[in-house]
N, C-alpha and C positions, 0 to 999 in steps of 0.2 A: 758680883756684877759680871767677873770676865765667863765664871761659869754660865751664868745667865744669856749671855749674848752670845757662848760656844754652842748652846743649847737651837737660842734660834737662829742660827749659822746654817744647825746642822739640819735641821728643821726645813729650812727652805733648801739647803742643797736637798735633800733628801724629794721633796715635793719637785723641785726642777729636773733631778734624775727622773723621774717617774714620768715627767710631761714628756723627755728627751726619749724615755724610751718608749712611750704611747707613744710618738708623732712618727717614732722609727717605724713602730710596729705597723704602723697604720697606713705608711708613707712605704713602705718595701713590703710586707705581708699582705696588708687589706685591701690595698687601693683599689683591685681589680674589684672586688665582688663591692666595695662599697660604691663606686662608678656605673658597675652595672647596676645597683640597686636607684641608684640617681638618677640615671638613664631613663630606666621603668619610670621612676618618679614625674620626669621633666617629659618625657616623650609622648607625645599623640600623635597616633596614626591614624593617615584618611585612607581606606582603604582603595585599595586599584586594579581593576578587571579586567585581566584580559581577555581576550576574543574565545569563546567556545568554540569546539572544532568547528569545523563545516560539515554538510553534507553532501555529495554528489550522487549522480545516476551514473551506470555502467561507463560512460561515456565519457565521464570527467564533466559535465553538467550541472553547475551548480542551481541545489533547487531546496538549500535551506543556509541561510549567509548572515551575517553580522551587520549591523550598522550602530555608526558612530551617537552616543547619547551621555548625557551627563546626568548625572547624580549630585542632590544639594545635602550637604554636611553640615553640622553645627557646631562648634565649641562654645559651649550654652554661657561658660563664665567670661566669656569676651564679647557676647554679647551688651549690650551695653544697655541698650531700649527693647525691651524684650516684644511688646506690647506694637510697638511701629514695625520691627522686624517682623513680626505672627501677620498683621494687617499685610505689609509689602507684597510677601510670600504666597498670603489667601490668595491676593486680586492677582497674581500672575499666574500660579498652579491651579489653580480655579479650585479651592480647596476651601474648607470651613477656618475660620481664623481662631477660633477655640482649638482645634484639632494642631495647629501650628503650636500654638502658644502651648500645647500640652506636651508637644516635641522637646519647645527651649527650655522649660520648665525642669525637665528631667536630669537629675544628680549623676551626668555618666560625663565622662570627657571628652568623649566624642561621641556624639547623636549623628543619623542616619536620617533624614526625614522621609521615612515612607511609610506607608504608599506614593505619598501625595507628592513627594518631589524624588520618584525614584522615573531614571530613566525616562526624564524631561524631553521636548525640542529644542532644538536650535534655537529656533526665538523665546522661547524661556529662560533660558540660558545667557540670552544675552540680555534679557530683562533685568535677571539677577545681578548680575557682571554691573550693568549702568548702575544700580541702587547701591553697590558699593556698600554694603549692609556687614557689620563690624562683625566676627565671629562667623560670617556665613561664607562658605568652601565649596565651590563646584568643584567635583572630581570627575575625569573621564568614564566612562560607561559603555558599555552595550548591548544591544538591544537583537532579538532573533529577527529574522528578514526573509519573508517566504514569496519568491516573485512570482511564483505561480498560482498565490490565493488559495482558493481552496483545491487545487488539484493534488490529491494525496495525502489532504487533510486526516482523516481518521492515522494512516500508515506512518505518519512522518510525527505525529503528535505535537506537544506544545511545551514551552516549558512558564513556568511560574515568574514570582516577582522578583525571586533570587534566583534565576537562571539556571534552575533547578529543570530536569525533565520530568515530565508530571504523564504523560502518557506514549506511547506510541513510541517510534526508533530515539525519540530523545528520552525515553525514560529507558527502554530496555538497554541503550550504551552510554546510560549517564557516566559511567567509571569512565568511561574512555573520554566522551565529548569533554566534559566540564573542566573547568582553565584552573590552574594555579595562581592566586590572587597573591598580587604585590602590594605595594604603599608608598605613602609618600610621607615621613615623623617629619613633625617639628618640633620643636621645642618650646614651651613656656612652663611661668614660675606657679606658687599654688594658687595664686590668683588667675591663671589662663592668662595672662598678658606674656606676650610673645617673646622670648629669650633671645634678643637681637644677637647677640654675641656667639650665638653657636649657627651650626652650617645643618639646614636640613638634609636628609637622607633619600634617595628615592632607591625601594628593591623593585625591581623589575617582574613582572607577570607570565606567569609561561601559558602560552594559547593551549588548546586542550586538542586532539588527536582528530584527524578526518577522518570521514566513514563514505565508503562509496558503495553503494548498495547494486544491487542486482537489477533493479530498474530500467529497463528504457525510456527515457524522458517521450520519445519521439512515439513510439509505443502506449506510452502512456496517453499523449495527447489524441490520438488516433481512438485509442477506446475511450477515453472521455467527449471526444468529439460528438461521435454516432450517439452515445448512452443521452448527453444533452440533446439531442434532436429526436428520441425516447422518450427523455422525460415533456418536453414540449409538446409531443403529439398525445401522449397516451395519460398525463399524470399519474403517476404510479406513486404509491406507498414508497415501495421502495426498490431499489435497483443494486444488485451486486454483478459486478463483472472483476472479470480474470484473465490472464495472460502469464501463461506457463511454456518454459523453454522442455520441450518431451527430453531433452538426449542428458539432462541435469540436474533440472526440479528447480531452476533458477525463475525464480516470479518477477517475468518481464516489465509489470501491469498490473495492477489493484486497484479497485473503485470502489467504492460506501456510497450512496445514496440514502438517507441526506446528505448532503455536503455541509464541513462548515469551517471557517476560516481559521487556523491554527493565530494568529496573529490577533483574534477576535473572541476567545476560547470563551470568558466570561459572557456571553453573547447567547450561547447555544446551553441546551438540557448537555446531564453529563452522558444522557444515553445515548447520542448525537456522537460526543468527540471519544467516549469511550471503547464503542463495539467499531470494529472492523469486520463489515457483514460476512465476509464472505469464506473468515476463519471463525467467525463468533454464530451467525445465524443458522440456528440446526431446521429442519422441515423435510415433509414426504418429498421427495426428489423427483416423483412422475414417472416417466416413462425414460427418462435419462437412464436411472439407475438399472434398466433391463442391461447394457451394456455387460453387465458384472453379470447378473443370471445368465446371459449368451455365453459369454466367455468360460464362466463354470463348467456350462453343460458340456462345451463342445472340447475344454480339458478333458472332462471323466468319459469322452469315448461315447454320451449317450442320444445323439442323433447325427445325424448327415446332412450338409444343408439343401441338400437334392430330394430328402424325403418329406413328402407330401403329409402336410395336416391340414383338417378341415376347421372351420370357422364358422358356426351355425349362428352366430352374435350373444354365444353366453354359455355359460359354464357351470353348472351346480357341482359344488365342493360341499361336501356330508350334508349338513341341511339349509346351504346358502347357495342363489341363485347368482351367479357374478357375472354382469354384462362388459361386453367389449366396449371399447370407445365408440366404434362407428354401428350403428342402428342396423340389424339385418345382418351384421359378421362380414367377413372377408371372404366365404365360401373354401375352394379348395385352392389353398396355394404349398408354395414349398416351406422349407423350415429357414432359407435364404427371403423368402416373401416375409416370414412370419414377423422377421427384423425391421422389413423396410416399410413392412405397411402398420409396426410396432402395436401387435395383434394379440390386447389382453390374455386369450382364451388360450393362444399359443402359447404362453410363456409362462400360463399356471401349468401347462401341462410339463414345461420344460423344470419349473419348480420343482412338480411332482415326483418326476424322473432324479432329481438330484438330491431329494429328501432333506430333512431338519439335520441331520448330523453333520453332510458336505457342505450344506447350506451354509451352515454357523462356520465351518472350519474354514469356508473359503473368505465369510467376513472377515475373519481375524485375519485372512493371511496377505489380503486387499489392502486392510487398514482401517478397517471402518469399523474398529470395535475398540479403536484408540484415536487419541491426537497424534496429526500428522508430524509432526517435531520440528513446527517451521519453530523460528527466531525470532518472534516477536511477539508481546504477551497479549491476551486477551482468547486463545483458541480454546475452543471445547469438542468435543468427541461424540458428540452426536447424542440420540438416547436410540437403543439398540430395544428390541422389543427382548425379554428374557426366555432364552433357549427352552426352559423346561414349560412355558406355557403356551409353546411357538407348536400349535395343531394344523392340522390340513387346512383348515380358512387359512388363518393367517399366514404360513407361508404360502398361499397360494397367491394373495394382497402383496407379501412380500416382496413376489419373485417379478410383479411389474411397478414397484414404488412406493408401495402405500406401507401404511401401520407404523415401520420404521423411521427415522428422521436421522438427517446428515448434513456436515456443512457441505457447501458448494467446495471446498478444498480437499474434502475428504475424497470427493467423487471426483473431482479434475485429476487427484495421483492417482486414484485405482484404474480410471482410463485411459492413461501414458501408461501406466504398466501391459495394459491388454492390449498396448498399440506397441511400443518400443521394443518389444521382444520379450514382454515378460516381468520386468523388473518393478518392482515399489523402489521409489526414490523418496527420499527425505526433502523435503522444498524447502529452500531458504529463501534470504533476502538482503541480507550481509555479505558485501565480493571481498570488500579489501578494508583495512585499518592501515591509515598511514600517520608518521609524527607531523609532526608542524613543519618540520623541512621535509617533506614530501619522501620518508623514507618507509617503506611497504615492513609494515611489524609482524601485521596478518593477513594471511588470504586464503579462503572460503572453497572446500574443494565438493565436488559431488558425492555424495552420501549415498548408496544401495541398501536395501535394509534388508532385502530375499528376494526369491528369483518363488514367482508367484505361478504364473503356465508357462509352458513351451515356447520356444521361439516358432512353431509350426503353428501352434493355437494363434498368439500372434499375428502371426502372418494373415491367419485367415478371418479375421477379426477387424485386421484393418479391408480386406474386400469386403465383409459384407458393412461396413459403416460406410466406404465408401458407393456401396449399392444404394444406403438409406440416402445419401445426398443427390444420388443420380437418377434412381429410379422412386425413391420412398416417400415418405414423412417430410426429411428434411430437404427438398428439389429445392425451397426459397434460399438456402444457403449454396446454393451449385457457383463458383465459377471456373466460366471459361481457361481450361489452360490449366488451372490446379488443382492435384488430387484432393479432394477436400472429402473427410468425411465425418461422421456427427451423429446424433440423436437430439432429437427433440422430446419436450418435458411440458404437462400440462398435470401441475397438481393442484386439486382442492386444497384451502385453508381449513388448517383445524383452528376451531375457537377458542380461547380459555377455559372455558366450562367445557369441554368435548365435544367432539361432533364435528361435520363440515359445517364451513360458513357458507350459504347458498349464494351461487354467485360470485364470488372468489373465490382468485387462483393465482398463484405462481408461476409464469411461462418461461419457458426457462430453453435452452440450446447451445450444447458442448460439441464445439467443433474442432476437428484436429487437418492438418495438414503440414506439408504434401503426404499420402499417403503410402507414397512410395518411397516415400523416408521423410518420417515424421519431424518435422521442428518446432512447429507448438502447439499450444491446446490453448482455442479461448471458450470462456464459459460467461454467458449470461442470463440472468433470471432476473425477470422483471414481475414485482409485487403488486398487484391488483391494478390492471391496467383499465382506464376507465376507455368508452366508445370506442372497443373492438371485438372482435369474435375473439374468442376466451381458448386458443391453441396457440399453443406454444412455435408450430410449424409455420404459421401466421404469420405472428409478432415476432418470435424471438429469433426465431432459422436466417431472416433477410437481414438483420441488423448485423447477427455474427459474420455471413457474408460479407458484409461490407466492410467489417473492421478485417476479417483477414486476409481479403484483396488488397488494401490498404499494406497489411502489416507483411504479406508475402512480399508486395511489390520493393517494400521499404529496403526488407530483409534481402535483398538481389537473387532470392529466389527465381528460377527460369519457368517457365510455361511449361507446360506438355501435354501438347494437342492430340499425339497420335496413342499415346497410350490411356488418357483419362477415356473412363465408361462412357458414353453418349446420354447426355442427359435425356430421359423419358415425360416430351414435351405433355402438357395438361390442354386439353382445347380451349381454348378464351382463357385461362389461366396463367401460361407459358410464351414469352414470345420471343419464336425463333432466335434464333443465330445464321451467320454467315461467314466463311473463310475468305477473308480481305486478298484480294488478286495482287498481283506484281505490276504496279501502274509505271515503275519506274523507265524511263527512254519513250515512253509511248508519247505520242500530240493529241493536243487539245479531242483535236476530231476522231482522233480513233478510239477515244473514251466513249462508251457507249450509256446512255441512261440505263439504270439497272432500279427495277420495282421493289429492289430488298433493301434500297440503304442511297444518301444524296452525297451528292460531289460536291466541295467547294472549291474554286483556284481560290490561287493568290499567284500575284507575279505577271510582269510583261511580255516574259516569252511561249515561246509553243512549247516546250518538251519538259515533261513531267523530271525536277532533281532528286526531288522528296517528297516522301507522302507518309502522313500519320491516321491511323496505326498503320504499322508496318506487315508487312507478304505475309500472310502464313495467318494472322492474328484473327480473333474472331471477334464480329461486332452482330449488336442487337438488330433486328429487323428496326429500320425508320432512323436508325443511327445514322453520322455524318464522317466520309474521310474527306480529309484534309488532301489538297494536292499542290502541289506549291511548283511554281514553272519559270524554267531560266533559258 
């Protein structure tokens, strides 16, 4: 018996040592990883967004921003009434009550209700909040905020349901914008009832990185301004404009026509929010594209702009007869004329002189036989007619716009090079990347890519464009005070199946100033413009005027009267000007009525303090100064 009972003595000591030293082992060895494995067990996280970067314009402008929105969560085994919870949820998200109930239904620990409750209103939000609905978690949220609608739409892109960037500058610096997402665990047991006893957790969300782009906000509105009272008068298919800095490649200004709402993206085709015309759309460029055949020729040494060529109104190249624009030719003018009055017949000859081998050698060295290397996706590189089957027709089509096709981007950098001294510039559209505390990571410097002609070619490249504005083509884009100069573009559409469309055209005008030191190029092409005369000189020359009177003035660019060419008035086309007198100190009565231009006072006294415009300035014949009197 006593062996008996030494036996089960020893039995249970030996069973109690075991448990003493599991509990040890468990209690000083394991505790951590079996804690953390509890943890995972017992913890649900709701997850927590913080803010995507922002975007800004040059300026510090903000023109793509965050607003506050919540998000509905589920912890489906705390739900209790699955069925009144799905119904509550429908009638407030305006959602299907099937589609809820397929949410609570789901085997996960924490459910997400989207689409349908992602990135709610405030009054839904607080809908939720009152129903006090068991298992159901509003989480803070945010939502992208674009205050400017659709201006920059295509350029600025959009992002998704997960705040993902799905096209345009929010897709191409998703790495940078998008935020480090935090949480808020709680605790409950395997049934999802809530673990009173322990202390929930919140990690913090780090915002995602600013971007301040190369943009002019002020700039931008200036050329969306004019381009909408475009699209009102003329309905146009479509409308690409531009706004480039010459001394950089920095793009001031970007426009897509159609427009459409980045905030509304599901709303629009994706061919709508996808192309960014004016790096995407390739087509025969018109008569713009002479620019580059001028500049070639008068690199390679092979004519003078003083020597006289004649203009019969047509050209047979080997067995094709090729008419000028204007019916009857231009007769005998100079190779300086040949530009401004942008004279078919001249410029196959100028082709002719520069042959298929300079030809091609100058595209590549232009840019036009690649993409320009902006920063931001969607661009394509033109279709380039191919060298080995490029004969006397075709570069003779070539050398005034046709046969070949290019984006509107490709043709704005190769005309800042044959204006700025020579140079191909790289365009971007990215200034600066800053962190969340406002501290500068990166910044965006100016790119050269070769030195294309002469700074002499240059030089004289920018007189004769600025001849086309003063005396030529382009007179509708002249103003007063600034050297402005440019070429205008009038091309047939090609069809799908080949061939021109009869009646359609592309009008199109790249203007550059001041020309006595360039600082920007805008370019506009307007897509099938309904009830007007079908030139480019017309339609497209007066509108770029206006935007870079505008954008000169904006820019504190000065006037200069005495050195800009004299514009070469049109009769009944043109109307005058006049250089505004020095009214200041004069009285009432020694202002004399003058048949060029009306007086208005303002003010009680006799003696002129101020007057608008100011001495020196020039105004329209029938225009009105201002005299003001103290």
């Amino acid at each position: 018996m006593k062996k008996r009972i030494l036996i089960v003595i020893i039995f249970f000591l030996c069973i109690f040592s075991a448990l003493i030293v599991k509990l040890g082992y468990i209690t000083f060895i394991s505790s951590n990883r079996i804690n953390i494995l509890a943890d995972e067990l017992w913890k649900r996280d709701i997850p927590i967004q913080s803010s995507r970067g922002l975007i800004y314009d040059r300026n510090g402008k903000l023109i793509v921003g965050n607003k506050l929105a919540y998000t509905v969560a589920s912890i489906n085994k705390q739900v209790k009434d699955k069925d009144l919870a799905a119904k509550t949820l429908a009638e407030i998200l305006n959602a299907e009550e099937s589609a809820i109930l397929k949410h609570l239904n789901k085997n996960n620990s924490l459910e997400i209700i989207k689409p349908e409750g992602r990135r709610i209103t405030d009054e839904q939000a607080k809908l939720i909040n009152q129903a006090n609905l068991e298992g159901i978690y509003l989480t803070a949220d945010s939502k992208r905020y674009y205050p400017y609608g659709s201006t920059l739409g295509q350029v600025l892109g959009f992002c998704g349901i997960d705040m993902e960037g799905l096209s345009g500058i929010e897709y191409q610096y998703e790495d940078f914008l998008k935020s480090q997402d935090g949480a808020l665990s709680i605790y409950t047991d395997a049934k999802g009832n809530l673990m009173h006893n322990t202390t929930s957790v919140y990690s913090s969300a780090t915002p995602g990185m600013n971007i301040y782009l190369t943009i002019d906000l002020d700039l931008q509105l200036i050329l969306d301004g004019v381009i909408n009272n475009a699209i009102t008068q003329y309905n146009p298919d479509q409308v690409m404009g531009l706004i480039v800095d010459t001394q950089t490649g920095e793009i001031l200004a970007m426009t897509s026509y159609p427009y459409f709402e980045p905030s509304h993206y599901q709303d629009y085709d994706s061919e709508i929010y996808n192309r960014i015309l004016p790096i995407f759309y390739s087509f025969e460029l018109g008569s713009t594209f002479k620019i580059f055949t001028y500049s070639v020729a008068l690199e390679l040494g092979l004519f003078d702009m003083n020597d006289f060529f004649y203009c019969s109104g047509s050209t047979t190249v080997a067995d094709r007869k090729i008419r000028c624009w204007k019916a009857g030719g231009h007769g005998s003018q100079t190779f300086l004329e040949v530009i401004q009055n942008s004279c078919n017949p001249g410029f196959m000859e100028l082709g002719r002189r520069i042959g298929v081998e300079n030809f091609y050698k100058y595209l590549d060295k232009y840019g036009f036989t690649s993409k320009t290397g902006i920063d931001i996706q969607g661009e394509q590189k033109g279709i380039v007619m191919n060298k080995n089957n490029c004969g006397p027709v075709e570069l003779a089509t070539q050398s005034f716009g046709q046969t070949s096709a290019y984006t509107p981007l490709q043709l704005v950098m190769a005309s800042i090079a044959a204006i700025n001294g020579g140079t191909l510039l790289t365009p971007y559209i990215l200034k600066e990347i800053h962190s969340y505390t406002d501290e500068i990571l990166f910044e965006n410097q100016k790119k050269i890519k070769q030195q294309v002609i002469s700074e002499k070619t240059s030089n004289l490249m920018r007189y004769a464009l600025e001849n086309v504005c003063a005396l030529g083509t382009g007179r509708n884009a002249f103003i007063e005070g600034y050297r402005v100069g440019g070429k205008t573009g009038t091309a047939q559409k090609i069809s799908s199946s080949g061939g021109y469309i009869n009646g359609e055209y592309i009008l199109s005008f790249l203007g550059l100033a001041p020309m006595n030191n360039p600082r920007i190029a805008c370019y506009l092409a307007i897509d099938n413009p309904k009830n007007t005369v079908q030139y480019g000189g017309t339609v497209a020359a007066p509108l770029v005027g206006q935007i870079m009177e505008q954008a000169l003035n904006y820019l504190g660019v000065e006037r200069d009267y005495e050195n800009q060419i004299e514009k070469n008035l049109r009769w009944f086309l043109d109307t005058p000007t006049y250089k505004v007198e020095n009214y200041l100190g004069k009285t009432k009565k020694e202002i004399k009525n003058s048949s060029f231009y009306n007086y208005i006072f303002y003010g009680e006294g006799d003696t002129v303090i101020y007057q608008s415009p100011d001495a020196g300035e020039k105004i329209k014949e029938g225009d009105t100064i201002l005299l003001y009197l103290g």
